[in-house]
C-alpha positions, -999 to +999 in steps of 0.1 A: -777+172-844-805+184-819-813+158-797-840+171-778-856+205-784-852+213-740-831+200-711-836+209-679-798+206-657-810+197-621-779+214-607-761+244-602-728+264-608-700+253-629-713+224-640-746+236-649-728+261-669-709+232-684-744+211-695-752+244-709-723+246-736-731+212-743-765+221-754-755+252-768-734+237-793-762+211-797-795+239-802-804+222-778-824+250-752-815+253-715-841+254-682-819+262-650-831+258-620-824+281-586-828+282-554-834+315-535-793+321-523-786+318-564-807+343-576-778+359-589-759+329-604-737+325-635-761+295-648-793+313-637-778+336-665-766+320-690-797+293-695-824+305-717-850+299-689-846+297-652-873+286-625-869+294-585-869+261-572-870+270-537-854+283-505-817+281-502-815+245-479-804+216-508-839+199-494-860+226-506-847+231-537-819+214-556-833+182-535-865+190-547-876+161-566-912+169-573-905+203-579-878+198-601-899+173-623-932+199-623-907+226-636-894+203-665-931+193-675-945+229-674-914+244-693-913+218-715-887+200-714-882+161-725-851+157-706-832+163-676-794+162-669-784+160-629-748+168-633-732+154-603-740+154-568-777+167-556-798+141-571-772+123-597-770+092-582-811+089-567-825+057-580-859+076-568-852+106-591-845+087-617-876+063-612-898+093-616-886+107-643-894+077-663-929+072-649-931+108-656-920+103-695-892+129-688-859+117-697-834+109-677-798+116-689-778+089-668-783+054-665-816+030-659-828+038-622-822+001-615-785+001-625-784+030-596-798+015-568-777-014-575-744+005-576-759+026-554-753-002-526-713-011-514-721-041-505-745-050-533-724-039-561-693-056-548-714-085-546-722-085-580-688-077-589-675-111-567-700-128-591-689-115-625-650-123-617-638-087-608-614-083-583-625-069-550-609-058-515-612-085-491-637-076-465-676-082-456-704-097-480-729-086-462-739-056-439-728-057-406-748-045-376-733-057-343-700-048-325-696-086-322-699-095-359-674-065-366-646-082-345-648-113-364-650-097-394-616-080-385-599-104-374-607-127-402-594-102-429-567-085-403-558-048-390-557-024-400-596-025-414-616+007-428-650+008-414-671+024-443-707+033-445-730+011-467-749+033-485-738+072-500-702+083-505-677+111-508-660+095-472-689+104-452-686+083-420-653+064-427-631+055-397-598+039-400-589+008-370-558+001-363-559-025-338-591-041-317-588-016-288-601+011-313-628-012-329-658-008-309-655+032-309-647+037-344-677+014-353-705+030-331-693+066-348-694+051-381-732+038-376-743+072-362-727+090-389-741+065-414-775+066-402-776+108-397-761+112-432-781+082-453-809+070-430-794+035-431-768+024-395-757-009-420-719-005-417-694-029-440-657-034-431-626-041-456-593-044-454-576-013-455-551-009-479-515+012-471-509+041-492-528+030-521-539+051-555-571+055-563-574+049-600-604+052-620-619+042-655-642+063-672-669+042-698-693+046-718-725+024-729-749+029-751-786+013-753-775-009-785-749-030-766-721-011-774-693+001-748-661+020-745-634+026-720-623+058-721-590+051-703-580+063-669-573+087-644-553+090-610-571+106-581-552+099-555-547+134-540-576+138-512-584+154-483-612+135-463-615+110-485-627+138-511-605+144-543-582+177-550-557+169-580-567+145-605-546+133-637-547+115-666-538+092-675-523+076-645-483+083-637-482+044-627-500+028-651-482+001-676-498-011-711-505-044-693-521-032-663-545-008-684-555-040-704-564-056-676-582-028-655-600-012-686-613-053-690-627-050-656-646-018-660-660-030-688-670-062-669-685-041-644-706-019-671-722-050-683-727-069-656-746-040-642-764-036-673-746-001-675-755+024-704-746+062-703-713+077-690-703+060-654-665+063-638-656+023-621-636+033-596-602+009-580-577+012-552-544-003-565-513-015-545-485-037-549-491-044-579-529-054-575-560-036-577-596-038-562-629-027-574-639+000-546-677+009-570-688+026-593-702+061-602-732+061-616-726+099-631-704+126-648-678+131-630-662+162-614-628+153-634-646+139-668-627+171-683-592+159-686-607+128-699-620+153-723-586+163-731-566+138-736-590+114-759-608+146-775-645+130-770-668+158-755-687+127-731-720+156-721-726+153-756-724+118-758-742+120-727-769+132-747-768+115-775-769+080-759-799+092-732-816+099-769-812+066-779-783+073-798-753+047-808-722+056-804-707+071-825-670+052-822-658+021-813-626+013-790-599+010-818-608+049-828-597+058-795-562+067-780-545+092-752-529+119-765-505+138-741-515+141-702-540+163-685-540+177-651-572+191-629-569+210-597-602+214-580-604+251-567-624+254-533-634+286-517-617+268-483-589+276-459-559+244-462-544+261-434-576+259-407-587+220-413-602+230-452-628+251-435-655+265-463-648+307-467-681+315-482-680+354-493-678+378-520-654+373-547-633+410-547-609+404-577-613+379-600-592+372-631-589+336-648-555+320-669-557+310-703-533+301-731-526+266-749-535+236-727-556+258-701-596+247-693-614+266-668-649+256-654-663+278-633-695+294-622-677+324-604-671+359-614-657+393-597-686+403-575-702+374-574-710+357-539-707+324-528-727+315-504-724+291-478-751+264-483-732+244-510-701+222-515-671+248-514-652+240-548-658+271-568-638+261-600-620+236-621-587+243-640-570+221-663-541+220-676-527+194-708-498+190-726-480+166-748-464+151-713-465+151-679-437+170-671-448+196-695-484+196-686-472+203-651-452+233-657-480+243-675-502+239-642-480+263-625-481+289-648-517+285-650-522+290-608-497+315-612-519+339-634-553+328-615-566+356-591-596+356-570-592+378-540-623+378-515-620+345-502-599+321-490-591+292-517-568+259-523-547+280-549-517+285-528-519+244-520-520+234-556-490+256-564-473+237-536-479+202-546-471+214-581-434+221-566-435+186-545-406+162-560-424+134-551-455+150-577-435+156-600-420+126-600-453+106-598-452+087-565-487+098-551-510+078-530-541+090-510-523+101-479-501+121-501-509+150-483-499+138-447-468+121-456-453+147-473-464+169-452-473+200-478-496+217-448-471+226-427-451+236-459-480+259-473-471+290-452-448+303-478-466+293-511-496+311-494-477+345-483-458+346-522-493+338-539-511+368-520-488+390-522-486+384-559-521+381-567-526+416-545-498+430-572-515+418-598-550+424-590-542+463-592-545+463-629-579+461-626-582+492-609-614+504-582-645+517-580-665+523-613-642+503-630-657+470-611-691+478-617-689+488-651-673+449-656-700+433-634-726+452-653-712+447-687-715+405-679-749+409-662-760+426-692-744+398-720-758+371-697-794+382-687-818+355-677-854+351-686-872+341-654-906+326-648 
């Protein structure tokens, strides 16, 4: 079914490219958008129009709002997908595409500026009987108010930012000698990064796992759970490994978390695809918010219930019911995603922006691969680092991570640094494999100072292996073959 007969995707690399094969599959036509350091880009290619949106800074381009909109009314198009990150989660954005009859494909702006707020949404959640980590109901602005605050709900506390995401701004307190410092950062941070110094504090949990519930809602009343994921493998606060479902969850804690997310969708008057998103430990778990968006990890979600949510996506932004109810829908097997970054684990995760020398990407049974990379191509340096997705499922977890390794093992891309080597590590780490994560995973076991070896065996292999695909002519007869197969039609 053709939904609409043009969508615009207000975002770049692999998932642009992504949106794309959504719509594809739909006949449904593309209108990418560009900014000046992606000229050169997979999705500028592969969408049947693409518009310069601007210089290479996110503000003048994929930040763009009016732009963005102007582009979607002169091409054309009815609707416009954000993907995630950029301008997903702007209320604004949103706003303006409905006073500027364009269609957004996400929820009602409203429902984002209220999840859009920690300390609203929580608030809300409080009220609608969802459980919630103990902490502030309100902003809080003083140094004064903060030390009550802490010493109400007891040390250690995490000091967060009230408005935005992805960890941005979040300081850890130990004790009340640290307090003060820790909270003037976190305002300076908060009101650089969001415009907005309002701080909240909560009780920080020890070695918890972050554990998410992806939903869907439709405009009709009708909503779905479409089970859970584990993403408790971060750096900075900011997810690397994700799984689903989760290794710890039990048929009587999904019941009782999937009933909470779908609290959460209604009480926020939730329609589209959204991720609710819980810290568990001990036994108990706490709403933390929720993502008003498609998520990075949406694709082993993808895998192990076999529902393609873009396309529902779609379908519901078009007014569309769904199409199933929750009895049609169970887990099959277990997925696995490792996000790949063009970053150095061994110098603090710096970003390695550069040109892609070698690239060659794993397949076979159970393998996914999202990516908006090729051999040639060059990443550049003013966007989020991760450069790829790859997934891995089988019919268990054991089995779907063996298949992870051999997957990494047959991944090249030489040029640039990446998290490759890392993932091949914590695929080896006994306490992975044998499902005891938490989100200072990393630290604890220590799989940094570990990496040296992984990281010396993978480039010498991939250096082996990238010799098959020879020098010279060679290359450019490859890069010129997919330029030719993909080649854009530009304003």
């Amino acid at each position: 079914m053709k939904y609409f007969e043009k969508l615009l995707i207000a975002n770049r690399g692999e998932i642009a490219i992504r949106i794309m094969r959504a719509c594809r599959e739909l006949g449904i036509e593309t209108v990418a958008i560009y900014s000046s350091a992606d000229n050169n880009a997979l999705h500028v290619k592969y969408a049947d129009e693409a518009f310069l949106v601007g210089d290479a800074h996110p503000s003048k381009s994929y930040l763009n709002i009016e732009r963005i909109v102007d582009i979607a009314k002169k091409s054309g198009a009815e609707a416009i997908h954000p993907g995630y990150g950029f301008l997903a989660e702007n209320y604004w954005f949103a706003k303006i595409c409905q006073d500027e009859n364009v269609i957004f494909v996400g929820p009602g702006w409203k429902t984002i500026k209220a999840m859009g707020s920690k300390i609203g949404s929580k608030q809300m959640m409080r009220d609608a009987g969802v459980p919630v980590v103990p902490g502030t109901e309100g902003g809080v602005k003083s140094i004064a108010d903060a030390k009550k605050v802490s010493e109400g709900i007891g040390y250690p506390v995490i000091i967060k930012a009230s408005a935005g995401g992805g960890g941005i701004g979040m300081q850890i307190v130990n004790d009340e000698q640290g307090l003060e410092e820790a909270i003037a950062a976190a305002m300076r941070i908060a009101e650089s990064a969001f415009g907005d110094a309002t701080i909240l504090i909560e009780k920080y949990l020890v070695k918890p796992r972050h554990i998410e519930l992806q939903v869907l809602a439709d405009e009709h009343g009708n909503a779905v759970h479409l089970y859970d994921r584990e993403c408790s493998i971060q750096r900075r606060h900011q997810k690397l490994i994700e799984e689903a479902p989760s290794p710890v969850m039990t048929p009587e804690l999904r019941d009782r978390m999937s009933a909470s997310a779908l609290k959460v969708a209604e009480a926020s008057d939730y329609t589209n695809a959204g991720t609710v998103e819980f810290l568990y430990s001990n036994g108990r778990y706490y709403f933390m918010e929720m993502n008003t968006r498609l998520q990075v990890e949406h694709t082993i979600t993808e895998f192990i219930t076999g529902v393609d949510i873009v396309r529902q996506q779609i379908a519901i932004a078009a007014g569309e019911s769904l199409p199933f109810d929750q009895s049609d829908l169970s887990i099959r097997g277990h997925a696995i995603e490792c996000r790949i970054n063009a970053e150095d684990p061994l110098n603090n995760f710096s970003a390695d922006p550069g040109k892609i020398t070698r690239y060659r990407s794993p397949g076979g049974p159970g393998i996914r691969v999202d990516s908006g990379i090729h051999m040639g191509y060059r990443i550049p340096p003013n966007y989020d680092s991760m450069i790829a997705k790859l997934c891995a499922w089988d019919s268990t977890r054991v089995e779907a991570i063996t298949r992870m390794r051999r997957a990494i093992s047959e991944y090249i891309i030489l040029g640039v640094k990446t998290t490759l080597p890392l993932h091949y590590a914590i695929m080896n780490n006994q306490q992975y494999i044998a499902g005891n994560t938490h989100t200072h995973f990393l630290q604890e076991e220590h799989i940094l100072s570990t990496l040296d070896r992984y990281k010396r065996d993978e480039e010498t292999r991939m250096q082996t292996l990238a010799g098959s695909f020879g020098e010279g002519k060679k290359v450019a007869a490859i890069s010129a073959a997919v330029n030719m197969y993909l080649q854009p039609k530009k304003d």
